[in-house]
N, C-alpha and C positions, 0 to 999 in steps of 0.2 A: 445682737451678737452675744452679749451674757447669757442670756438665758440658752441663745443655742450651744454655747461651751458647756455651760452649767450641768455635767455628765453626773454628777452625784446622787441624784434620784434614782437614775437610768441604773445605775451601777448597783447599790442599796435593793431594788424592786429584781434585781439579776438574783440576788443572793436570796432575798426571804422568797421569790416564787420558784426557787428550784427550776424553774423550768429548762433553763439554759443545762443544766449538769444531770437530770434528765435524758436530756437531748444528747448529750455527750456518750452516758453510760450506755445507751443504745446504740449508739454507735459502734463504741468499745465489744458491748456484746456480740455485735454483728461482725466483724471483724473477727474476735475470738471462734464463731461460730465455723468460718470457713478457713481459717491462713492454715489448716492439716491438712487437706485437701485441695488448694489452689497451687495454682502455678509460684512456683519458689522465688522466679524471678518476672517483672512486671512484665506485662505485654507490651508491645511496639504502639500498643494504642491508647496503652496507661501513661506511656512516657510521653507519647505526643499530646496528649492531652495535660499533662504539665504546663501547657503554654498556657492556660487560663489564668497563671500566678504570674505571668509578666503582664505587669502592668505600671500604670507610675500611681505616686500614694496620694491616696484617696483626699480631694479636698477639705470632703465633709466625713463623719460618723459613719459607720455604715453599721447592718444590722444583725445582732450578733450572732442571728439563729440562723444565718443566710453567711456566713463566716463560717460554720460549724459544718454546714452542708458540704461547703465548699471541700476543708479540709477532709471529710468522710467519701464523698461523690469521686474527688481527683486525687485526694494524697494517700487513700487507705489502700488503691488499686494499684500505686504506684512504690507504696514497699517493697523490701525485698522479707519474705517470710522466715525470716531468720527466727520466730521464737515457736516454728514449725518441726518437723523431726526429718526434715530433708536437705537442711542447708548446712552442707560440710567444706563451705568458703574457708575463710577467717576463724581465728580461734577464737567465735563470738559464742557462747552459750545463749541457751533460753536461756526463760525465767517461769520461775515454780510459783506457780498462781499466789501463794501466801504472800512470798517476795513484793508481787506486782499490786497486790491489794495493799500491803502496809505501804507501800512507797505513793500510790493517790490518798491515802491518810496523811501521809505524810507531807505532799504535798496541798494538801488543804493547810495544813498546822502551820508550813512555808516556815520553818525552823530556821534561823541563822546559825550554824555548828561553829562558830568564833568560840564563845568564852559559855562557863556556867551561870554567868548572870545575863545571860541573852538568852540561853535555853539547859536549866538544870537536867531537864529530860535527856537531851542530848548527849548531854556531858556522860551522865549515869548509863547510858547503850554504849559511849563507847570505852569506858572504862570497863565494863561487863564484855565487853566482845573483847577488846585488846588480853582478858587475864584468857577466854577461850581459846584465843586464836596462840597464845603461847604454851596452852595444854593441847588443842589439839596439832600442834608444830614440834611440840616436846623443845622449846627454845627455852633458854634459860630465863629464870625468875627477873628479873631485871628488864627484861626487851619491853621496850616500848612503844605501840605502834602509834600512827600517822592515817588517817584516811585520805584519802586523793581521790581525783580523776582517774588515774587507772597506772598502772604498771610503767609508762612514761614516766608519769610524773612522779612514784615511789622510787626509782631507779635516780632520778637525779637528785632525791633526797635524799638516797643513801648515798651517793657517791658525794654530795653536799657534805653529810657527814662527817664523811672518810677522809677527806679532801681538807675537813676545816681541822678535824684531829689531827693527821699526821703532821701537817702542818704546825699545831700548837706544842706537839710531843718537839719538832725542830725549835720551838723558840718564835715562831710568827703566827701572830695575829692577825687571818682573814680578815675579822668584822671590821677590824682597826684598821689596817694595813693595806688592806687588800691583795689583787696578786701582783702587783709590780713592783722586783726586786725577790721577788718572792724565793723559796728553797726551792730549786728542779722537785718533781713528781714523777716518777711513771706508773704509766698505767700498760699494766697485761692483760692480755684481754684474745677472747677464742677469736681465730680467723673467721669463723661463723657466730659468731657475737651478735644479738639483734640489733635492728636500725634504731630501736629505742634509745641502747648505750652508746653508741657514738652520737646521739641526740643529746643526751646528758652531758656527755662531754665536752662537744661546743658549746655549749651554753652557761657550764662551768668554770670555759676558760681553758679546759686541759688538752681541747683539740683533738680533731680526729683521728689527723697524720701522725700524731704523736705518740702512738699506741706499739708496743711488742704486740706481735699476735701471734699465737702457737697455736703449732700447725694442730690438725685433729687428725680423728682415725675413721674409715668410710661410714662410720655413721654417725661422723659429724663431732663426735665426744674429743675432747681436748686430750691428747696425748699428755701425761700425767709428766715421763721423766725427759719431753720436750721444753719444761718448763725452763724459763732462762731463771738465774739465781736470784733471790728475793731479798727484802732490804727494808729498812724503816720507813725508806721513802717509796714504797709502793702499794698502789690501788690494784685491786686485782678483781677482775671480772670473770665471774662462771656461771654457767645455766644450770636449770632443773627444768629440763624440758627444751630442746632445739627445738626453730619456729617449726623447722621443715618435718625431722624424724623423729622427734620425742625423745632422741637420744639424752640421757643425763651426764654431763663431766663428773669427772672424777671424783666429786668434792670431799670426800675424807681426806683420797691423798694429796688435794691442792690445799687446803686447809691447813695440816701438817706442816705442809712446808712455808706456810704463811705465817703459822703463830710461833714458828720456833724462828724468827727473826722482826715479829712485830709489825708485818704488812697488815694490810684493810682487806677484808674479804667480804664483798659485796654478791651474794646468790640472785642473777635474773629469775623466776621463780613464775613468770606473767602466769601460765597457766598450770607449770610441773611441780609447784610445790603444795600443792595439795595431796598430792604422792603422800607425804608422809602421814596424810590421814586415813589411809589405808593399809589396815594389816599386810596385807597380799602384793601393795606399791613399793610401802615404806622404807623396804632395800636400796632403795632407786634414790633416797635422799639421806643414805647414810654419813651421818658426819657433818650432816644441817647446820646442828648446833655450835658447831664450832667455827662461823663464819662470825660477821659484824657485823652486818645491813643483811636485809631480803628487800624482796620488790614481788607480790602476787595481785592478779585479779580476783575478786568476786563473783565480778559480769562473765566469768568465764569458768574455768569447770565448777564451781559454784551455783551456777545460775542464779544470780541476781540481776535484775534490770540494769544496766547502764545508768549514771557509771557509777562504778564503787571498786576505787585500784586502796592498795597497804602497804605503805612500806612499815617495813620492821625494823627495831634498831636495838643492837645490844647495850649499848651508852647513853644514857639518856641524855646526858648531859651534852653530848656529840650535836647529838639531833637537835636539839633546844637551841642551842647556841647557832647552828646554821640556821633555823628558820624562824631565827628571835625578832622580836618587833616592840616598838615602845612608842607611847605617846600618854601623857596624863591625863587622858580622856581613857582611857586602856584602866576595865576596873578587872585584873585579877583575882582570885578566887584561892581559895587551901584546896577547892574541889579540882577536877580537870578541867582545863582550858585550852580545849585542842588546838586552836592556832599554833598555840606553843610546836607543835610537831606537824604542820605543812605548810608549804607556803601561800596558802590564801590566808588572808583573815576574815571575808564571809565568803561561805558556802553553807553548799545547799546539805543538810541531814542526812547525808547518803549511807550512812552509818544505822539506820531504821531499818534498811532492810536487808542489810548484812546480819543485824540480829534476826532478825526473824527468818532467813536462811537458816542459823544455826540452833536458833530454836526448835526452829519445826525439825529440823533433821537430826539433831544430837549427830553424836559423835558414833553411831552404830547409821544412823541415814548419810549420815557424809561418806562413808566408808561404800555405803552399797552405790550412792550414787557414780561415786568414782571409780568403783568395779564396774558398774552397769557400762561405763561408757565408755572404757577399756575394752568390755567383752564385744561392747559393736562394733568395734575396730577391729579387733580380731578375726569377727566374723565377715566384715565386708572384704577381708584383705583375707581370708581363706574364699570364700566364694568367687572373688574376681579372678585370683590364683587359676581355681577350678576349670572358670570358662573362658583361661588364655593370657591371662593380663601378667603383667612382671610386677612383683612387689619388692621393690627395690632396697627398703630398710627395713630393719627390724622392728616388728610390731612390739614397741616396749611399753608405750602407753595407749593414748587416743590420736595418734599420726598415723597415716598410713600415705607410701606415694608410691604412685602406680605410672608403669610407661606401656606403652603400647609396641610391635615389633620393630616401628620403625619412629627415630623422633618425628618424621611428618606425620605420622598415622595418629602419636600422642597428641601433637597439636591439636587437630583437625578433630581427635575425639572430646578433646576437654572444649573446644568452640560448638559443638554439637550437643555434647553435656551442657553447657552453659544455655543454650537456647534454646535447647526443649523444654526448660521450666519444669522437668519432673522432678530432677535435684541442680544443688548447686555445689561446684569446686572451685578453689582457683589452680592454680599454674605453678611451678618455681623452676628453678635450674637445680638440676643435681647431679655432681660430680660432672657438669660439663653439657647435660643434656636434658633436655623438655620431660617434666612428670608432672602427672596431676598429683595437685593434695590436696588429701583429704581430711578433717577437722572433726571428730565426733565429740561435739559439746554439749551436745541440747537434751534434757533428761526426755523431754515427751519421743527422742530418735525410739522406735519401734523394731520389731522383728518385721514386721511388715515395709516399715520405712527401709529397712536395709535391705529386703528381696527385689522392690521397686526400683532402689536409685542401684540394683546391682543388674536388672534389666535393662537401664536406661543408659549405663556404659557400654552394654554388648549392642544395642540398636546404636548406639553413636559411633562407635565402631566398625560395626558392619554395613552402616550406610555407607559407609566413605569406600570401605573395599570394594561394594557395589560398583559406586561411582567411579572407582577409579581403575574397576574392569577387572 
């Protein structure tokens, strides 16, 4: 029984014969070689062949190059091609080959991003990217960023912030106190606010039900002199980017009326606040800088690999104190110690290829990339235009939603779109009725990619008219 435990050889003879990783990068490569040309979403015979992973776990070892098959033969057919230039789901972005190479470096190194004496490397990216990302956001000298999971979890860390500030400006102490007895809060927040912040907000205590929400205008933007009057004791929620229209709020003039009474202004930014790293956008985020918290993606107009979310904070001392941790095993540093600003204390170095996004792109690539995928939104949403389609918002960014003449007709096209695998969208409600939307994330999307998936709407379309006589 020792000897058959005794994996340590096994393991060791894995790593000096390469062969295993290998076996891997060919896999990788093989993959790489086709997901531009496959079907976007799996086939019906990719998915049912997923049943080979039910199974119950294995008594013994099993072997690792027949593991690797496994995952290649049933789990590669069964992706969805999201880092392909046809899948305009979700606001998922590709990932720009450099991103995706330093991040399996990175996972060899298997970095813990806790403290600078676990990984001075670490520390040194992300104190180098925090000074970038506040030049290229034009945020004030101060702001401090946080690397996360993704725009969820940056949203709760700025409202964490906001929440343990305003709080401290009344006289109470969260960390101490907690919230029972605590000073009222409100929170203002867009009636179209994403499912992220009302996430935040149960989780923080301050409830979902508990929210003003003001009302917006048909393309979703918060009506500026809707806002109910402001106060020391309030959180206030705005976007740089609706999930649905790309529409941006108002945020100069909600800003304005936040710092001339000392409210929290927290920017959702998941995928819009990269806007202001473009000449040509940068209108769209006027008045950035005078909020308190931000919340952006990476994995998303970025294009970096999953995951890599930021919250921003102007306070540093706001941030620190929400996401403070102590234990005398805990060896801080005069260097950075990013714990100090999220709430894990290990994670994985996701901050490796955020830099190397910004490296490779500078701040003249970040700018083209965010026009490039601006201009394919334009174009898909003039060409659909062309052959019939209603484009229902304003193309301000990378949104586009499109209905068809009847809401049955829109359903029926976007379940047709969905399962021809030529592209992918999903679905919302807008203003009351069924639109597809559309998501231009992914830098490899094509002029080609957008005449194919602008065919594959008029055949999903017109099949159904067929059928339906």
């Amino acid at each position: 029984m020792a000897d058959r435990l005794n994996l340590q050889p096994q393991m060791f003879a894995q790593i000096s014969e390469k062969t295993l990783f290998e076996q891997a990068r060919s896999y990788a490569y093989d993959y790489m070689d086709g997901v531009f040309d496959r079907n976007v979403f799996p086939s019906d015979e990719a998915i049912r062949n997923l049943e080979v992973f039910t199974e119950t776990l294995p008594e013994t070892p099993s072997d690792p190059k027949y593991i690797l098959q496994l995952l290649h033969k049933y789990g590669s057919p069964a992706t969805v091609a999201q880092t392909g230039g046809r899948y305009f789901g979700f606001v998922d972005g590709g990932s720009i080959p450099v991103t995706l190479a330093a991040k399996w470096l990175s996972d060899v190194w298997d970095q813990n991003a806790a403290l600078y004496n676990i990984s001075p490397l670490v520390s040194q990216l992300e104190s180098t990217c925090e000074k970038w990302l506040i030049d290229l956001f034009s945020l004030p000298a101060e702001t401090v960023a946080g690397f996360v999971s993704g725009t969820s979890m940056a949203t709760m860390c700025g409202l964490a912030a906001g929440r343990n500030e305003l709080l401290k400006r009344l006289g109470w102490d969260v960390n101490s106190d907690g919230l029972f007895g605590a000073p009222n809060l409100r929170v203002v927040i867009s009636e179209q606010a994403h499912a992220a912040a009302y996430k935040a907000l149960s989780l923080l205590g301050l409830g979902r039900e508990r929210v003003t929400r003001v009302p917006v205008d048909e393309q979703g933007r918060i009506i500026a002199n809707c806002m109910p009057g402001l106060d020391d004791h309030t959180l206030v929620i705005i976007q740089a980017g609706n999930v649905n229209s790309g529409a941006f709020d108002p945020i100069d003039e909600i800003c304005d009326q936040a710092r001339q009474v000392n409210a929290w202004v927290h920017i959702d930014g998941a995928f819009g606040l990269w806007a202001a790293g473009s000449p040509k956008k940068q209108h769209l985020t006027q008045g950035l800088a005078k909020a308190d918290s931000w919340s952006v993606d990476a994995h998303k107009t970025l294009n970096t690999p999953y995951d890599c979310g930021i919250v921003l904070c102007k306070k540093r001392e706001a941030l620190v104190t929400a996401m403070q941790a102590s234990g005398s095993y805990i060896l801080y540093s005069e260097k950075r110690d990013g714990m100090n600003y999220t709430p894990e204390m290990s994670r994985r170095a996701r901050v490796v290829e955020l830099w190397a996004a910004l490296k490779f792109l500078g701040r003249g690539g970040v700018a083209d990339l965010i026009d490039g995928l601006c201009a394919h939104a334009g174009k898909l949403a003039e060409q659909l235009a062309r052959n019939g389609f209603s484009i229902v918002n304003d193309v301000v960014f990378n949104q586009v939603l499109v209905a068809c003449a009847t809401p049955e007709l829109t359903k029926l096209t976007l379940e047709n779109i969905q399962s021809s695998g030529e592209c992918w969208c999903g679905g919302a409600v807008w203003n009351g009725k069924p639109v597809i939307r559309i998501s231009v994330c992914s830098w490899a999307t094509t002029e080609a990619d957008i005449e194919r998936s602008v065919a594959a709407f008029i055949n999903a379309r017109d099949r159904d008219k067929i059928t339906n006589g």
